[in-house]
N, C-alpha and C positions, 0 to 999 in steps of 0.2 A: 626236469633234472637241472638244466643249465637256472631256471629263475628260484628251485631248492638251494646250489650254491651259493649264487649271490646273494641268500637272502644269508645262509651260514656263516658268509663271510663278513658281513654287516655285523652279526650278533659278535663274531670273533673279537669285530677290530673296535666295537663299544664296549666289551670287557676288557679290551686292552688297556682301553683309554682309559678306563672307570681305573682300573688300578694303578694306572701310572700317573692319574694325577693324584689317589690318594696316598699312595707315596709322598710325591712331591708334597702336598699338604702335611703328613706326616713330617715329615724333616724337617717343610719350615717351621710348624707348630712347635716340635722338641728340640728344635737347636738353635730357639732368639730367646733362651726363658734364664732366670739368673742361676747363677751356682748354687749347689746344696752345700753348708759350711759345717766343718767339724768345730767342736768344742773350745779350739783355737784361732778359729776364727778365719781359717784355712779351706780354699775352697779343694770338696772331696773328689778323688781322682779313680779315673778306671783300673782297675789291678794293683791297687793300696789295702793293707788292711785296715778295716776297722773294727770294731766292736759297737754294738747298738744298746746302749742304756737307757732303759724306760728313765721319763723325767716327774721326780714327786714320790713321796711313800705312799709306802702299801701295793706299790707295781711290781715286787721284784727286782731281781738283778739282769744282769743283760743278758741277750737272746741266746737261745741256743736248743738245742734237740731233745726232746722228753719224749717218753711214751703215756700212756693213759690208758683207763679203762682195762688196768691188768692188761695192757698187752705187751708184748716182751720186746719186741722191734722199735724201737724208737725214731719218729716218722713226724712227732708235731712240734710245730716251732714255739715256745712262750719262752718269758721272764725266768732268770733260777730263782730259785727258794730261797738261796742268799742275796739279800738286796747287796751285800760287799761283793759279789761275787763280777767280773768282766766280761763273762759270759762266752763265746767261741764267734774267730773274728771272721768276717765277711770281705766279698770283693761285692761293685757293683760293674755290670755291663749291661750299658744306654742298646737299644734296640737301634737306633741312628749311631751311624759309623760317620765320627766328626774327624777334622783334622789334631784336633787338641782332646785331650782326653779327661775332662772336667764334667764333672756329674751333672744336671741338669734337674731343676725343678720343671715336676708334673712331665716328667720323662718318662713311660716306659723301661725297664730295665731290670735285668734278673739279678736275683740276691744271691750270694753261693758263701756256704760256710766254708771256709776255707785250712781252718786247724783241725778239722776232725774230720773222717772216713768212718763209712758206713757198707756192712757187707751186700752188696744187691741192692743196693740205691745212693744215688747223688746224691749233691746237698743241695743242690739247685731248689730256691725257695718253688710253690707251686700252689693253687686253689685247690683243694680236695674235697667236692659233695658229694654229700649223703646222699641217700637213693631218693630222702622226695625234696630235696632242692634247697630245704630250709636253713639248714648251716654248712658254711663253707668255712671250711678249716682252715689254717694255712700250716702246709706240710712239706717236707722236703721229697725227691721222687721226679725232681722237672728235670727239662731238655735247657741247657742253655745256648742262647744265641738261636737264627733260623727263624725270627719273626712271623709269622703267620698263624692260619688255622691251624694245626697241629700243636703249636706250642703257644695256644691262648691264653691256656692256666697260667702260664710262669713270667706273667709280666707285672711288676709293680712298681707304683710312682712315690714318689719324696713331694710332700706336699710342706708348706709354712704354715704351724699349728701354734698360735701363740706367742709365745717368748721361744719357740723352738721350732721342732719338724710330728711331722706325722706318715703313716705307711698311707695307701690309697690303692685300691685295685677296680679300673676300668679301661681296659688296655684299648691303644687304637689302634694295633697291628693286624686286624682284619676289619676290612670295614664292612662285612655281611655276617659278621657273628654276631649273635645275639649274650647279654651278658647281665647278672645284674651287677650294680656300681657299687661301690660300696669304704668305706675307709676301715684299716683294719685298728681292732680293739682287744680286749683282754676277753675273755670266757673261763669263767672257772668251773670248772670240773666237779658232778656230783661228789663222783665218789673217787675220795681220795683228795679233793681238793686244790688238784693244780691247775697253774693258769697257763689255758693255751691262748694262742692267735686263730683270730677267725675276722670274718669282713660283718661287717658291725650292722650296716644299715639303719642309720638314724642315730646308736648309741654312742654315747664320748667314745673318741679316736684313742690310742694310746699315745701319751706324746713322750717324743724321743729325742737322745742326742746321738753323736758320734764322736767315740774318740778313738784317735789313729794309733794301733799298734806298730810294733816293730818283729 
C-alpha cells in the first residue's frame, strides 16, 4: 500500500509539472509574438469592436451568422452575399491573460460576434464536425474563455497571410488533445450556394482585414 502511494504520488506531481510548464510555455509562445493591425494600421485590442472583411472579390462581404442546408437556426459563420455589406462586429479574447490588452499574432483566442444575439446559443466562434471527421465547420455555439479540454473547439489564431491576415485553427491550450490543424477557408454550399467557413486543410486560406467599429 505505502510503495502503491508513492508510486501515485510520483504520477500526480509529473502531471503537475507537465502542465505547468506547458502553461508557462504557452505564455511565453503567445505573448513575444507581434500585434494583429486593423485597416488603420492600429494595433487590434481586447474588447474593441471590429468587423472581419474578406480581402479580394468574389469572397463576399464581412463575417457574420447564416444558416444552410434549409436549416432555420442560423449557427455558420461565412462572408454576406453583399460584398458592400460590414457584416456583424466581433471582440477578440487572447487565451493568455496579458497585462496590455493587444491582440497577438498566432495567439489562441475566441472570436465573439458581438451586435447580434441568438435564441439558445452564443456567438462564441467554435469548430463544428461532422460525424466522420471530414469537414469542420466553423460555427457559433462556443464557451468563451476557460482554456482547456472542454473548450478546444473555440480557439482560433490571427495569422500574416500576404499583404494581410488570415483565420488558423490548431489551438495549444491542451497539450494532450489530439486535433487536425488547419487554416480557415470559404466552402460553398451545394445547395443554395452560400459561403461558409470551414478549416481548409491545404486549400487557399481566406485572406482578411479588420476594421474597427464604433
Amino acid at each position: 500500500m505505502e510503495a502503491f502511494n508513492v508510486t501515485q504520488f510520483l504520477v500526480s506531481f509529473l502531471l503537475l509539472f507537465a502542465r505547468s510548464t506547458t502553461s508557462s510555455l504557452l505564455v511565453k509562445a503567445q505573448g513575444d509574438s507581434e500585434p494583429v493591425l486593423d485597416d488603420s494600421g492600429n494595433p487590434i485590442l481586447r474588447g474593441v469592436n471590429y468587423v472581419i472583411l474578406p480581402v479580394g472579390g468574389g469572397n463576399g462581404g464581412g463575417l457574420h451568422v447564416t444558416n444552410a442546408w434549409k436549416e432555420t437556426s442560423p449557427r455558420y459563420v461565412g462572408p454576406h452575399t453583399d460584398e458592400s455589406a460590414l457584416g456583424s462586429s466581433v471582440q477578440f479574447s487572447p487565451a493568455v491573460n496579458r497585462k496590455d490588452n493587444t491582440i497577438k499574432l498566432s495567439t489562441d483566442m475566441n472570436v465573439k460576434f458581438t451586435s447580434i444575439s441568438l435564441s439558445g446559443s452564443s456567438t462564441v466562434w467554435r469548430v463544428n464536425r461532422n460525424a466522420d471527421q471530414q469537414t469542420m465547420f466553423v460555427t457559433v455555439g462556443g464557451v468563451e474563455g476557460n482554456p482547456g479540454h472542454e473548450t478546444f473547439d473555440n480557439w482560433f489564431k490571427i495569422d500574416k497571410y500576404e499583404d494581410a491576415y488570415k483565420f488558423s485553427y490548431c489551438p495549444a491550450v491542451c497539450s494532450y488533445c489530439q486535433t487536425i490543424c488547419g487554416d480557415v477557408g470559404i466552402l460553398t454550399e451545394s445547395d443554395g450556394g452560400r459561403k461558409l467557413l470551414f478549416i481548409s486543410r491545404g486549400i487557399y486560406p481566406l485572406k482578411v482585414k479588420f476594421h474597427k467599429v464604433y
